[in-house]
C-alpha positions as CSV (number, residue, x, y, z in Angstrom):
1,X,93.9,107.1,69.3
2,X,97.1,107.3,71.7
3,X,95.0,109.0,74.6
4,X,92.6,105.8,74.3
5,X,95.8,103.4,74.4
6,X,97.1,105.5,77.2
7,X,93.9,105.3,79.4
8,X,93.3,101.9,78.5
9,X,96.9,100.8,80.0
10,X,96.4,102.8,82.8
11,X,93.4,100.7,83.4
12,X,95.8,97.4,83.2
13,X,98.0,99.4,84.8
14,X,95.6,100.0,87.9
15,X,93.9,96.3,87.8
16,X,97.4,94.8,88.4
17,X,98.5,97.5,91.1
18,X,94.8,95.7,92.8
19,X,96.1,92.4,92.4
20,X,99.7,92.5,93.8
21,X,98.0,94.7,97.0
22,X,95.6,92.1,97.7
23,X,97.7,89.4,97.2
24,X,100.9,90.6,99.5
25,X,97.5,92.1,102.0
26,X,96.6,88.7,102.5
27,X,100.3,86.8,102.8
28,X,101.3,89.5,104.9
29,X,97.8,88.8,107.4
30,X,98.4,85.2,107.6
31,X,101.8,85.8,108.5
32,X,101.0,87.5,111.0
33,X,98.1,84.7,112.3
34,X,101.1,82.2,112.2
35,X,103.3,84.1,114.3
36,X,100.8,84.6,116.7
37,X,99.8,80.7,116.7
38,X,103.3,79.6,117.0
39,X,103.7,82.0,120.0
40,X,100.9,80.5,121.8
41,X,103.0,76.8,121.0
42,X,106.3,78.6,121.6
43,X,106.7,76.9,125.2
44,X,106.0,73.6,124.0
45,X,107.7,73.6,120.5
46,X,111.3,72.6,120.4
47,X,112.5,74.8,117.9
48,X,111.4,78.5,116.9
49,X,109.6,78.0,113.6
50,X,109.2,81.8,112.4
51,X,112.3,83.5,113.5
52,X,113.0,87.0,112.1
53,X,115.5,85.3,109.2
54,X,112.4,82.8,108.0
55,X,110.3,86.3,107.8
56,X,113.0,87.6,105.5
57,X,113.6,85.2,103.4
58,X,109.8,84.2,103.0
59,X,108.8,87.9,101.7
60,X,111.9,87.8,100.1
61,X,110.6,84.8,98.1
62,X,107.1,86.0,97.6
63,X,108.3,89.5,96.7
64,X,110.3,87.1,93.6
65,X,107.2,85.6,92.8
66,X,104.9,88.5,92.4
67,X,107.7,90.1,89.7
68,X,105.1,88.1,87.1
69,X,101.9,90.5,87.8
70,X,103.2,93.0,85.8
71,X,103.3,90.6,82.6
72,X,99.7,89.5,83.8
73,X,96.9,89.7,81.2
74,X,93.8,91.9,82.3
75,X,90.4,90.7,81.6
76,X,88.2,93.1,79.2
77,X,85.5,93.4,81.2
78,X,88.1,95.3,84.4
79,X,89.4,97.5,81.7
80,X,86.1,98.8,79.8
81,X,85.2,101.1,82.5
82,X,87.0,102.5,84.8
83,X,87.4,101.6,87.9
84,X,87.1,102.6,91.7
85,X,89.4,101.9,94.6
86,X,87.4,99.6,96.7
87,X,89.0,99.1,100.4
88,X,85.9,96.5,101.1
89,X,87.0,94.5,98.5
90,X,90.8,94.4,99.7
91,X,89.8,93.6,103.2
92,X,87.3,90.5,102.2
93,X,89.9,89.1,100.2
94,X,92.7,89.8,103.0
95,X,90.4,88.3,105.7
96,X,89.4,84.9,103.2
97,X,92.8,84.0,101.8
98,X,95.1,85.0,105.3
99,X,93.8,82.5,107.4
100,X,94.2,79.8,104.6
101,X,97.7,81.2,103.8
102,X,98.0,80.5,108.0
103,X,96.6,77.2,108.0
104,X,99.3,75.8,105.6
105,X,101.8,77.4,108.0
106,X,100.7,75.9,110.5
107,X,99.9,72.3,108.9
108,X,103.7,72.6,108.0
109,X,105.0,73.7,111.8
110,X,103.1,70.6,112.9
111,X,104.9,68.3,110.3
112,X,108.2,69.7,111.4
């Protein structure tokens, strides 16, 4: 019985390790998008809108907010069987959600 409570949170374990690397993946890529989209508009800009200090404190603040994985519920389905480490699946997701996050950076340069 405590072997099969111990693999079973190692699967939980492992499904929210998944999460929290594809989630900071994919902030970190459209970081990276933004800065090289404001340094195209750098010339023409007149203010610097992703100085090293914004970097910091952004990951600083998304570092905060991914403190709540841990606590995150798995569904039963990831934790049935186990499961494989699936690169593919990290670099769709990165490659979807880090343009997105770099279009809201970018909608929010232009505002400024």
């Amino acid at each position: 019985m405590v072997l099969d409570e111990v693999g079973i949170e190692g699967r939980c374990t492992f499904a929210n390790m998944l999460k929290y690397i594809k989630m900071t993946a994919s902030s970190n890529l459209g970081i990276v998008f933004s800065v090289l989209i404001a340094s195209v508009f750098l010339p023409f800009l007149p203010f610097l809108p992703m100085l090293p200090l914004y970097l910091l404190i952004q990951n600083l603040m998304y570092a905060i907010s991914q403190l709540a994985i841990p606590l995150d519920n798995v569904d039963n389905d990831q934790i049935a069987h186990p499961q494989r480490w699936n690169s593919g699946g990290i670099g769709y997701f990165m490659l979807f959600f880090g343009p997105i996050i770099s279009l809201f950076d970018v909608l929010t340069f232009s505002l400024m």
